[in-house]
PDB file of N, CA, C and O in Angstrom:
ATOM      1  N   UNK A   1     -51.630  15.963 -19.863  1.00  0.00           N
ATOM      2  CA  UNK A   1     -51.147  15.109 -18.801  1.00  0.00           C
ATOM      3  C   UNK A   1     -50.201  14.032 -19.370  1.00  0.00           C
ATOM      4  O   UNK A   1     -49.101  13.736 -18.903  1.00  0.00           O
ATOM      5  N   UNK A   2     -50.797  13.491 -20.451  1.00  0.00           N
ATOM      6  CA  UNK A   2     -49.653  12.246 -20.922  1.00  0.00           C
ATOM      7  C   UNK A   2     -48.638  13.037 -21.559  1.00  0.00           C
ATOM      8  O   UNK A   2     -47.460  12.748 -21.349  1.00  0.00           O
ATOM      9  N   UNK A   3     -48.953  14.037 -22.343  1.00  0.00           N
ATOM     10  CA  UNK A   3     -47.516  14.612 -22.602  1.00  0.00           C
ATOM     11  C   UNK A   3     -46.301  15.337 -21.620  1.00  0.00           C
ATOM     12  O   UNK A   3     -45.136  15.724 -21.717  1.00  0.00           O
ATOM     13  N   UNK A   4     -47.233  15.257 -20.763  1.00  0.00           N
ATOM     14  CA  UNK A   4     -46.199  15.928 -19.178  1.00  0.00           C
ATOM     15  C   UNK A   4     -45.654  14.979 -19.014  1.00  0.00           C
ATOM     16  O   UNK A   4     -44.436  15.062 -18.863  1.00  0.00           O
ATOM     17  N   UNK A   5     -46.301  13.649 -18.969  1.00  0.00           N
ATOM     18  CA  UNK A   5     -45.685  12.620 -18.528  1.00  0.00           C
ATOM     19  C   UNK A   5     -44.305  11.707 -19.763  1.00  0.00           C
ATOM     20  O   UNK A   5     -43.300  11.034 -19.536  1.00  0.00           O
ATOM     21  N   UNK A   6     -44.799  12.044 -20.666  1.00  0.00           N
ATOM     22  CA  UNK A   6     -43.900  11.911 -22.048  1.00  0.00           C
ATOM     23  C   UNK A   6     -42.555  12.684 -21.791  1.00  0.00           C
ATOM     24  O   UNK A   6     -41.630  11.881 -21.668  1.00  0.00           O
ATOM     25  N   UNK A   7     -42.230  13.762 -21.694  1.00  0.00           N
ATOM     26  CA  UNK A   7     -41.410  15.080 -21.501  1.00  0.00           C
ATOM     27  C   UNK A   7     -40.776  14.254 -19.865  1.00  0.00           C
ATOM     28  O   UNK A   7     -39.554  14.158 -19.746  1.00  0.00           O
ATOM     29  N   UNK A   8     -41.561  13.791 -18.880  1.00  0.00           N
ATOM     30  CA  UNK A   8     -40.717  13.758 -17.644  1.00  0.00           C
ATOM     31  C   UNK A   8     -39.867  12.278 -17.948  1.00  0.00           C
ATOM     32  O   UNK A   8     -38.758  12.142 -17.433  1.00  0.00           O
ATOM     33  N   UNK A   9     -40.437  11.193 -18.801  1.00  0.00           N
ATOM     34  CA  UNK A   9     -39.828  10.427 -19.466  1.00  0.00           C
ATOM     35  C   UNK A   9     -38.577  10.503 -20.434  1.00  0.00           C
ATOM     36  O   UNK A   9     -37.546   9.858 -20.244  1.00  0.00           O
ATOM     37  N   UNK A  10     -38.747  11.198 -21.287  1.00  0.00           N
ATOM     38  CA  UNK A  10     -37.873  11.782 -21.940  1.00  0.00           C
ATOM     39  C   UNK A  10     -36.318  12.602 -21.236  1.00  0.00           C
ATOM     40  O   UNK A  10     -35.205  12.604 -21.763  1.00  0.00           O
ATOM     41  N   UNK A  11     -36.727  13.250 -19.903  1.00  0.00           N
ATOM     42  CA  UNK A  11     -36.084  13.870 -19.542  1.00  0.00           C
ATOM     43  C   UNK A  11     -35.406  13.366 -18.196  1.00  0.00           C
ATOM     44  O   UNK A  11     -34.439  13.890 -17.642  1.00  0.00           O
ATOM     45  N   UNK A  12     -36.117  12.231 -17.780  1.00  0.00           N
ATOM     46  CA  UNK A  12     -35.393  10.774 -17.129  1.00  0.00           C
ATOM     47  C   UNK A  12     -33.997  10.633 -17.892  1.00  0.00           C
ATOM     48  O   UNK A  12     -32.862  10.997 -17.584  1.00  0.00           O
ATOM     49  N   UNK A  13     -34.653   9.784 -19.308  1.00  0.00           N
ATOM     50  CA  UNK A  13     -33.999   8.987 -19.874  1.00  0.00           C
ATOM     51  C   UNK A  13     -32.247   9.842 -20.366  1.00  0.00           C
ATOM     52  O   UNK A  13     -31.076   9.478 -20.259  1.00  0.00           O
ATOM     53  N   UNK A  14     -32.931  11.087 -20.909  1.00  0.00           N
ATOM     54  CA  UNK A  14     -31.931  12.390 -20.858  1.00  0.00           C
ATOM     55  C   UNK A  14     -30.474  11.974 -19.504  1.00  0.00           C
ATOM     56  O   UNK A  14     -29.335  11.539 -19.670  1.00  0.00           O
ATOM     57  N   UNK A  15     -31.083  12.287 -18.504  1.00  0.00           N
ATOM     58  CA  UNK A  15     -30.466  12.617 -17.361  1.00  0.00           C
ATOM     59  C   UNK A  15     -29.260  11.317 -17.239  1.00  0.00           C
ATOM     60  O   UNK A  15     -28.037  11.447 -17.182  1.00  0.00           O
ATOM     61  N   UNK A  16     -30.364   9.603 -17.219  1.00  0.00           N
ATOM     62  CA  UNK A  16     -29.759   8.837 -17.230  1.00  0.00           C
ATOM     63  C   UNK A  16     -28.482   8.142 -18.459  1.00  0.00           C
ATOM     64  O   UNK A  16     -27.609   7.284 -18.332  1.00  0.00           O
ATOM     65  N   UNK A  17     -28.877   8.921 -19.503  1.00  0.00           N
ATOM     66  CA  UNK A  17     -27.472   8.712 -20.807  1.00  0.00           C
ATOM     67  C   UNK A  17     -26.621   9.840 -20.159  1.00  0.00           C
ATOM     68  O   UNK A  17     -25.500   9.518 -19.764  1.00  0.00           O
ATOM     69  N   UNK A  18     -26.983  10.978 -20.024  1.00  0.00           N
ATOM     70  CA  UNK A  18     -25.879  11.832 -19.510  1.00  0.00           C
ATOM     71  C   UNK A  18     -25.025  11.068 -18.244  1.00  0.00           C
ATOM     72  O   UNK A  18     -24.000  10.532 -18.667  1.00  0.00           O
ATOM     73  N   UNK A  19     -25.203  10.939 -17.037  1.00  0.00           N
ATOM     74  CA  UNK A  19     -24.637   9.674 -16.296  1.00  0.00           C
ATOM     75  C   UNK A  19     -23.717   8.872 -16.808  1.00  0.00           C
ATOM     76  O   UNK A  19     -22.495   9.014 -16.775  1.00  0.00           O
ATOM     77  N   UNK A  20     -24.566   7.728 -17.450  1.00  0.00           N
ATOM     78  CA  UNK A  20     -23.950   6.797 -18.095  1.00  0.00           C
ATOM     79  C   UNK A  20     -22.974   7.561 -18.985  1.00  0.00           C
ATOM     80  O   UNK A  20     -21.853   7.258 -18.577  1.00  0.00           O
ATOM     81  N   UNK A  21     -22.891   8.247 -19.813  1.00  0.00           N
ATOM     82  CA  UNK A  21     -21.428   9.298 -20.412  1.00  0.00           C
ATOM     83  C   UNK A  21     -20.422   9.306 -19.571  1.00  0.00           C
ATOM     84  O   UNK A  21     -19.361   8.747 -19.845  1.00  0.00           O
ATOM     85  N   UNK A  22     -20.639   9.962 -18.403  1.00  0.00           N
ATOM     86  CA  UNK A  22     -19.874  10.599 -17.326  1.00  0.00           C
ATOM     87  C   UNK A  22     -19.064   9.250 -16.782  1.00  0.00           C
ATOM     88  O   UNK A  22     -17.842   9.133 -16.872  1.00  0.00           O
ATOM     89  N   UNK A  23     -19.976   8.222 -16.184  1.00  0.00           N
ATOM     90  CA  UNK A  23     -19.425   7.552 -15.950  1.00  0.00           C
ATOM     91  C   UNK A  23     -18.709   6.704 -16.460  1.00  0.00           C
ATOM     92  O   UNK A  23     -18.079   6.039 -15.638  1.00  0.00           O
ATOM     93  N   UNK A  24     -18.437   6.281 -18.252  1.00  0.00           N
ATOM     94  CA  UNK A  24     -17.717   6.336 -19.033  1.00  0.00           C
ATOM     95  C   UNK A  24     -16.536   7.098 -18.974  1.00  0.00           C
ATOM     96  O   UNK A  24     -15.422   6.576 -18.929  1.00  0.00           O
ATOM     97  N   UNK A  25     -16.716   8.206 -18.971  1.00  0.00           N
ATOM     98  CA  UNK A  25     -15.678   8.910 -19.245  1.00  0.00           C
ATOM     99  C   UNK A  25     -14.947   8.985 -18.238  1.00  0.00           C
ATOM    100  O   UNK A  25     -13.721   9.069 -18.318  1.00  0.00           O
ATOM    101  N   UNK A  26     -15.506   8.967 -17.303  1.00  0.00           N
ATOM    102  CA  UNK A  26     -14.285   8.480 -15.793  1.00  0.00           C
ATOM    103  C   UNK A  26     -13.593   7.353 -16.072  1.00  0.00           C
ATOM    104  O   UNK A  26     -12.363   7.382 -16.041  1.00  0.00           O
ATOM    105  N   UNK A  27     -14.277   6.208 -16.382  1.00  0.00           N
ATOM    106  CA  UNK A  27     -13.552   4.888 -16.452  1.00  0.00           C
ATOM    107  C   UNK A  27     -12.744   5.349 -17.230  1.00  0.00           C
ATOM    108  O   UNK A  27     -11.601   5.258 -16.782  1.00  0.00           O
ATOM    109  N   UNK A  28     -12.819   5.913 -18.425  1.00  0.00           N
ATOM    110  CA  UNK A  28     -11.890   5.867 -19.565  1.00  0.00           C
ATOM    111  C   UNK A  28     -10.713   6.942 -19.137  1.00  0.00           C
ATOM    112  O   UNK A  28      -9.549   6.740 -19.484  1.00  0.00           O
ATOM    113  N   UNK A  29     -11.093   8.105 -18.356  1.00  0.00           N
ATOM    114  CA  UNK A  29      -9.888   8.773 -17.643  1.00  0.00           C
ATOM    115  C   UNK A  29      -9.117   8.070 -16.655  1.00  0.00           C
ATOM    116  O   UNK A  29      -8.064   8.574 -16.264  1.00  0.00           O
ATOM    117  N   UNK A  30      -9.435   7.185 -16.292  1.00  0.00           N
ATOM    118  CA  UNK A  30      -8.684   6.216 -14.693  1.00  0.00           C
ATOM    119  C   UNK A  30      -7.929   5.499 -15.599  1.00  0.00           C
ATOM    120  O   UNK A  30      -6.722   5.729 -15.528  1.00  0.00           O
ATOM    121  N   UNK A  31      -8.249   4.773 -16.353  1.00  0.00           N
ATOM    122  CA  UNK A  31      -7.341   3.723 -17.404  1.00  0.00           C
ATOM    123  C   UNK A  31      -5.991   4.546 -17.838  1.00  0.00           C
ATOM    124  O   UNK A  31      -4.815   4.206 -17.714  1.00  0.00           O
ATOM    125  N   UNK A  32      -6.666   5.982 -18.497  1.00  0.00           N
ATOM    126  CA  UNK A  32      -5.560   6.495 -18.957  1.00  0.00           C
ATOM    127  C   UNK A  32      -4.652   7.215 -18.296  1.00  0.00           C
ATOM    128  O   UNK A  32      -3.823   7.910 -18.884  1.00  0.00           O
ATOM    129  N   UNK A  33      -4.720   7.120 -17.123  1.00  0.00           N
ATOM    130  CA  UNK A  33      -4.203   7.856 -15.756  1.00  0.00           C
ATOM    131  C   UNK A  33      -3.671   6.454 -15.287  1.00  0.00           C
ATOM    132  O   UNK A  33      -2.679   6.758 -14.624  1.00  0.00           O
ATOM    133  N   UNK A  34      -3.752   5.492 -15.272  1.00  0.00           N
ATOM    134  CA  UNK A  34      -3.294   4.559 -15.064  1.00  0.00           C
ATOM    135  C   UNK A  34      -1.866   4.008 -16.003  1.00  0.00           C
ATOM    136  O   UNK A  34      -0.704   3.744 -15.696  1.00  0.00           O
ATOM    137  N   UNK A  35      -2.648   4.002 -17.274  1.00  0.00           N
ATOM    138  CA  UNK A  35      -1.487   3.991 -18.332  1.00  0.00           C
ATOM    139  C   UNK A  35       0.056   5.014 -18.269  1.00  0.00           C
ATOM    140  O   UNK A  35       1.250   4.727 -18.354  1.00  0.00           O
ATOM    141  N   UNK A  36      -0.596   6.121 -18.105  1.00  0.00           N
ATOM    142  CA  UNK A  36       0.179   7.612 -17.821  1.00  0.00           C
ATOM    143  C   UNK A  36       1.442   6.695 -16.410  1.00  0.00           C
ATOM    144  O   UNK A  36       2.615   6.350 -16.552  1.00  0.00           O
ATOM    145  N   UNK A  37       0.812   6.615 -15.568  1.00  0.00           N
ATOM    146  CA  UNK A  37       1.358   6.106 -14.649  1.00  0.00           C
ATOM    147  C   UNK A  37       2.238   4.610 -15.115  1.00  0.00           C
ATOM    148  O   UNK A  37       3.425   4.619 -14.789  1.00  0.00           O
ATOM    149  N   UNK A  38       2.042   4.120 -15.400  1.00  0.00           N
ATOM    150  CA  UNK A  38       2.760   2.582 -16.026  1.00  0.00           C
ATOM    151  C   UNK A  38       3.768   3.065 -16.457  1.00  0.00           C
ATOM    152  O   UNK A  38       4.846   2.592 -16.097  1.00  0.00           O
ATOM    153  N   UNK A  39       3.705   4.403 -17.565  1.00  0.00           N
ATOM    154  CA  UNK A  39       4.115   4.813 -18.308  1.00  0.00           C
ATOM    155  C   UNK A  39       5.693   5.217 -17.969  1.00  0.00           C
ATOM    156  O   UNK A  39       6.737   4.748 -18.423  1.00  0.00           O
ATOM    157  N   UNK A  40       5.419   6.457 -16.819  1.00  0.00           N
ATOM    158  CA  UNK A  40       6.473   6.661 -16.149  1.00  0.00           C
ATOM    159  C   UNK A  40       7.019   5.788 -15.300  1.00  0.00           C
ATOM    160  O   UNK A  40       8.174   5.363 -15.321  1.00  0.00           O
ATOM    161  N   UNK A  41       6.408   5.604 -14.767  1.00  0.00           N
ATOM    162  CA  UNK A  41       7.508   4.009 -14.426  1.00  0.00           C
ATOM    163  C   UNK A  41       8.489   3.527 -14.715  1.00  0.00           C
ATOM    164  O   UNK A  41       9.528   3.327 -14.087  1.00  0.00           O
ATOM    165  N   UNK A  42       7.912   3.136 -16.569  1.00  0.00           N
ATOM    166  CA  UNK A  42       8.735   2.393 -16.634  1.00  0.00           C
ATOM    167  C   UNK A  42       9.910   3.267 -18.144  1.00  0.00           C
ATOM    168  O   UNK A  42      10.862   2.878 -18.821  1.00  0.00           O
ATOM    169  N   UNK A  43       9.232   4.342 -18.063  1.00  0.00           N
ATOM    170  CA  UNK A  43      10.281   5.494 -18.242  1.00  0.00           C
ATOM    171  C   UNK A  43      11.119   5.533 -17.429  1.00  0.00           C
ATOM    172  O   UNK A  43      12.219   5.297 -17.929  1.00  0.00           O
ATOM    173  N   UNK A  44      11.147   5.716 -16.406  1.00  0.00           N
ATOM    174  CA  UNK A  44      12.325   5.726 -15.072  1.00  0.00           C
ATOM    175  C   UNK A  44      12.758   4.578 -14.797  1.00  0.00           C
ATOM    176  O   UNK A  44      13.627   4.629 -13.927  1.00  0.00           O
ATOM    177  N   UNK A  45      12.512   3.471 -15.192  1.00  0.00           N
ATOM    178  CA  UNK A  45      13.515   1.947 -14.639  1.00  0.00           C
ATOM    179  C   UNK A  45      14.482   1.969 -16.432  1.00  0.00           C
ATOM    180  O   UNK A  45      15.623   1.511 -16.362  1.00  0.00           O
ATOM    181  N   UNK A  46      14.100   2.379 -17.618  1.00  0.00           N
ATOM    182  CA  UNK A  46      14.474   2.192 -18.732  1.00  0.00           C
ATOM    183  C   UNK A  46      15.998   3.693 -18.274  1.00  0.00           C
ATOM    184  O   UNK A  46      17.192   3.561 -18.542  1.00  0.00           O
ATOM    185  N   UNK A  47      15.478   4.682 -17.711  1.00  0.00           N
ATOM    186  CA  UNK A  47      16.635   5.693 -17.779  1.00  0.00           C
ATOM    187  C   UNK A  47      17.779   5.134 -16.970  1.00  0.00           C
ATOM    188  O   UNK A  47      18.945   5.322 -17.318  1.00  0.00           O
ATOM    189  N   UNK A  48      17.416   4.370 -15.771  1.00  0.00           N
ATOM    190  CA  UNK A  48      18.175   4.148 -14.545  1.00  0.00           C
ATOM    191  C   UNK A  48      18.884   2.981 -14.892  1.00  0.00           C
ATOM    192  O   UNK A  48      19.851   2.649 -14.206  1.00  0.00           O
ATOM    193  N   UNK A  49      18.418   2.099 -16.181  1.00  0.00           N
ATOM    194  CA  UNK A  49      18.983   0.921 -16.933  1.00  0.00           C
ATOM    195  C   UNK A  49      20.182   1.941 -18.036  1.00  0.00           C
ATOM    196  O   UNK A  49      21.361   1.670 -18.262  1.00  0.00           O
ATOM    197  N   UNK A  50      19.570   2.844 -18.433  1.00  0.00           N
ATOM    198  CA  UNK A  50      20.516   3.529 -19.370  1.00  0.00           C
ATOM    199  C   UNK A  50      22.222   4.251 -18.906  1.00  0.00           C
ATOM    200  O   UNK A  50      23.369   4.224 -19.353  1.00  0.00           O
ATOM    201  N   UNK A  51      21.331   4.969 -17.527  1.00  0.00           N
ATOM    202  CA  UNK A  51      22.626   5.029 -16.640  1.00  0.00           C
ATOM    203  C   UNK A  51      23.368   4.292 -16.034  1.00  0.00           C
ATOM    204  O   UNK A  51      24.542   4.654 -15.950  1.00  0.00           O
ATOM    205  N   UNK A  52      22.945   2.950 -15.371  1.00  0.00           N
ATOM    206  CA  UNK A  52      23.708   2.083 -15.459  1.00  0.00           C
ATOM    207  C   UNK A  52      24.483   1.567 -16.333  1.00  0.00           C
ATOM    208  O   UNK A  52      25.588   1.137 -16.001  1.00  0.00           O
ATOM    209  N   UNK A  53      24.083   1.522 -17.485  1.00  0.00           N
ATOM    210  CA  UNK A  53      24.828   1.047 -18.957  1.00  0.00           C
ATOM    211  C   UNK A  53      25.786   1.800 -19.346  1.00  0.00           C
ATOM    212  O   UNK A  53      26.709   1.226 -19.924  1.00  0.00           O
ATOM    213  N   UNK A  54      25.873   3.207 -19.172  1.00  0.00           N
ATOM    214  CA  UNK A  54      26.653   4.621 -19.121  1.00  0.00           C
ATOM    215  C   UNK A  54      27.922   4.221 -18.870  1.00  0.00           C
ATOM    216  O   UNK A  54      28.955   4.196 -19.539  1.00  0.00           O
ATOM    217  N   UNK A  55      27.389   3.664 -16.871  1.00  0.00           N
ATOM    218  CA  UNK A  55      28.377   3.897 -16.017  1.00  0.00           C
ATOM    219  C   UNK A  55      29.662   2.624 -16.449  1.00  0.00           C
ATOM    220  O   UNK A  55      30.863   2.607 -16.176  1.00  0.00           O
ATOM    221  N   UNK A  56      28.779   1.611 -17.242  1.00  0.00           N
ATOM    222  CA  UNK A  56      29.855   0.228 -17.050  1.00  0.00           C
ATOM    223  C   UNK A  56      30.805   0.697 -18.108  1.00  0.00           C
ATOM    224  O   UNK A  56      32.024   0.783 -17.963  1.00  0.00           O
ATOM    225  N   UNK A  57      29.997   1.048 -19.391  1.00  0.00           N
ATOM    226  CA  UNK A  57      30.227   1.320 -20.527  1.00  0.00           C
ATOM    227  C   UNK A  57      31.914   2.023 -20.118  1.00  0.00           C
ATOM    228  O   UNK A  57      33.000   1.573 -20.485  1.00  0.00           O
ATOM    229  N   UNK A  58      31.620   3.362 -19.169  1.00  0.00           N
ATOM    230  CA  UNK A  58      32.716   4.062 -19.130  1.00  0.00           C
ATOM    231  C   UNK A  58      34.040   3.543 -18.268  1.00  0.00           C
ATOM    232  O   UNK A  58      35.183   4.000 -18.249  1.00  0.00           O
ATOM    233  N   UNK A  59      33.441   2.389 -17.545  1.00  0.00           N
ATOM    234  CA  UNK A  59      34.555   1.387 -16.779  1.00  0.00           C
ATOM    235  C   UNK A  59      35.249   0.720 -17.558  1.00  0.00           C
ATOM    236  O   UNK A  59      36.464   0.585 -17.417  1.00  0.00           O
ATOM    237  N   UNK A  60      34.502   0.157 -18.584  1.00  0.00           N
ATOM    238  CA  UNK A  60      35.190  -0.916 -19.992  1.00  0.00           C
ATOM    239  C   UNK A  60      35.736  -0.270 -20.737  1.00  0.00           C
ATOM    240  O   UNK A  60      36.544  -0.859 -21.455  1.00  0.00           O
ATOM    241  N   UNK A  61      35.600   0.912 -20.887  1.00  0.00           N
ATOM    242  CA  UNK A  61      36.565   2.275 -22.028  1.00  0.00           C
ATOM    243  C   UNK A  61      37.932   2.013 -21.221  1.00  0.00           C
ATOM    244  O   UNK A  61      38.974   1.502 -21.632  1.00  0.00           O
ATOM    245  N   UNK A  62      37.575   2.576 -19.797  1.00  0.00           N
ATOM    246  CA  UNK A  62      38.640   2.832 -18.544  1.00  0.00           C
ATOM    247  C   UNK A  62      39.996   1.725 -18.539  1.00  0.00           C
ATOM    248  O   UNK A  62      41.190   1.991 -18.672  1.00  0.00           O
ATOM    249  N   UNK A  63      39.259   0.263 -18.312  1.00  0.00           N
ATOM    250  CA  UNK A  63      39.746  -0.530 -18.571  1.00  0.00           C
ATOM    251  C   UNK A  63      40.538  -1.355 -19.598  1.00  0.00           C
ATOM    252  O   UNK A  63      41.302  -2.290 -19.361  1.00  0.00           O
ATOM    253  N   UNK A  64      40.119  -0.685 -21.095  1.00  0.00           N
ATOM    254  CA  UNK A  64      40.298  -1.034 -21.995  1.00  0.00           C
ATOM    255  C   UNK A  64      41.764  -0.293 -22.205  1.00  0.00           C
ATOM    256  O   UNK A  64      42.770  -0.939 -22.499  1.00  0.00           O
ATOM    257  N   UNK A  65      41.761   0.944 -22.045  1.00  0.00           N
ATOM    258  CA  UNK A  65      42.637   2.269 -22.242  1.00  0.00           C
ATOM    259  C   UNK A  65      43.995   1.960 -21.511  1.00  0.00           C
ATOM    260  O   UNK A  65      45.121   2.157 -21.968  1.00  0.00           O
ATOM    261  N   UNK A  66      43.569   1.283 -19.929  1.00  0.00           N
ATOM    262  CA  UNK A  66      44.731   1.025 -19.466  1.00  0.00           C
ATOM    263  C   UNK A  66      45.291  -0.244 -19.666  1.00  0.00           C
ATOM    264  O   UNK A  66      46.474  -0.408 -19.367  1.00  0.00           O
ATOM    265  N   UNK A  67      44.478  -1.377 -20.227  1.00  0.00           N
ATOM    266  CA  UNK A  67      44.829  -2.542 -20.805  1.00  0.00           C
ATOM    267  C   UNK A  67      45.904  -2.383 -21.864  1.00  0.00           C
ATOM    268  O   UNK A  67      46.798  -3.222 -21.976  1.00  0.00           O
ATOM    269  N   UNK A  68      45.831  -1.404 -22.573  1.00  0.00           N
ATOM    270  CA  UNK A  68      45.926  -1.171 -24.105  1.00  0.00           C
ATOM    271  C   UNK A  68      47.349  -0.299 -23.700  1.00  0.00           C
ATOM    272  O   UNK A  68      48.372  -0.314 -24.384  1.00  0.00           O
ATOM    273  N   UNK A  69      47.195   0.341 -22.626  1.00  0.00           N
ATOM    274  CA  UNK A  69      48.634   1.539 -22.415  1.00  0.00           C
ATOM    275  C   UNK A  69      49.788   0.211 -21.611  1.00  0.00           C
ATOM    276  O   UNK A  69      51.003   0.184 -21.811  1.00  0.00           O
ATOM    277  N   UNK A  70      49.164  -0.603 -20.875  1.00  0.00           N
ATOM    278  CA  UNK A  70      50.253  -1.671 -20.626  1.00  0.00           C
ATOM    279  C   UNK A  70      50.867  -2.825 -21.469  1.00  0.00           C
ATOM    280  O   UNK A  70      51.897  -3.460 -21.242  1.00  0.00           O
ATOM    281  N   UNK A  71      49.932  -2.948 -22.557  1.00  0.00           N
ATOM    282  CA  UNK A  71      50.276  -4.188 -24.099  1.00  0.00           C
ATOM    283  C   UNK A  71      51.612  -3.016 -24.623  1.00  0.00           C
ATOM    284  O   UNK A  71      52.708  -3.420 -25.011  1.00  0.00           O
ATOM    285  N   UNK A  72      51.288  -1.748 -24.543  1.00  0.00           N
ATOM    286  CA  UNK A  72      52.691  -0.933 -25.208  1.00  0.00           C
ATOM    287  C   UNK A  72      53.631  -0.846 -24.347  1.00  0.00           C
ATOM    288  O   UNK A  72      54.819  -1.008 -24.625  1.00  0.00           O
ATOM    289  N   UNK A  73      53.231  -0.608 -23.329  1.00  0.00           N
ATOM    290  CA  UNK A  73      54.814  -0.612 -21.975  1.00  0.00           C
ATOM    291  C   UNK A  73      55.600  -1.919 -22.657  1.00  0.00           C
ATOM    292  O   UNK A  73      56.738  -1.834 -23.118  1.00  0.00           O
ATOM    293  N   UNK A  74      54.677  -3.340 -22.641  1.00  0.00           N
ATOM    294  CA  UNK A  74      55.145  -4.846 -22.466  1.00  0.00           C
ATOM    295  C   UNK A  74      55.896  -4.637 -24.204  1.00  0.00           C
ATOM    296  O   UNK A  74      57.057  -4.859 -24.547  1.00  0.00           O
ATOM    297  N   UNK A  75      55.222  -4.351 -24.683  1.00  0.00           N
ATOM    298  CA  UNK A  75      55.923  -4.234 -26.502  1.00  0.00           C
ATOM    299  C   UNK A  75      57.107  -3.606 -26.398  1.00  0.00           C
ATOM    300  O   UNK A  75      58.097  -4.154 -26.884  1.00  0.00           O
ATOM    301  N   UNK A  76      57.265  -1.859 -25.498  1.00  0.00           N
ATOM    302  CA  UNK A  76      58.488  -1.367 -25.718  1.00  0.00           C
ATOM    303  C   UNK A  76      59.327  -2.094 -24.542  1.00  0.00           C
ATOM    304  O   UNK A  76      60.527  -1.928 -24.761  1.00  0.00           O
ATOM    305  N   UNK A  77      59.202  -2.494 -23.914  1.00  0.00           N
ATOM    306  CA  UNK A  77      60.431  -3.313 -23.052  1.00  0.00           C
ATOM    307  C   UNK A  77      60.952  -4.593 -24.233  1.00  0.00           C
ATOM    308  O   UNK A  77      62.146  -4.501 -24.518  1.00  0.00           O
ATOM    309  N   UNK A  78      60.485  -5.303 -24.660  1.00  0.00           N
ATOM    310  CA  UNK A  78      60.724  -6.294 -25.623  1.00  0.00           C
ATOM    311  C   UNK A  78      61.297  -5.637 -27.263  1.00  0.00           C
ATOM    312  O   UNK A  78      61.539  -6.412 -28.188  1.00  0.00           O
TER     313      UNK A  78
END
């Protein structure tokens, strides 16, 4: 009898660490599902900063090119 009762103790305590695992391991999957998520985020505001930077980048080439083709017009007239 007390060892029945030992074994249903035992096999409580069993049940309740298994739980407590699980429910660990959820928390610790939500965090990292969370992170994951942060993650891309701010993967996608860093690309959409990159393409923006692209786009100016190739305006200031643009600008530069035709700056640079009118300093020679102004040189060969002079």
């Amino acid at each position: 009898m007390e060892n029945l009762q030992n074994e249903k103790y035992d096999n409580n305590n069993k049940v309740l660490n298994a739980e407590s695992d699980n429910l660990s391991l959820n928390i610790r999957e939500e965090k990292a599902l969370k992170t994951v998520y942060e993650l891309q985020d701010r993967l996608k505001e860093i690309l959409d900063d990159k393409r923006d930077l692209e786009m100016e980048f190739v305006a200031l080439k643009k600008n530069f090119i035709q700056t640079n083709s009118q300093l020679d017009e102004e040189k060969a007239k002079n």
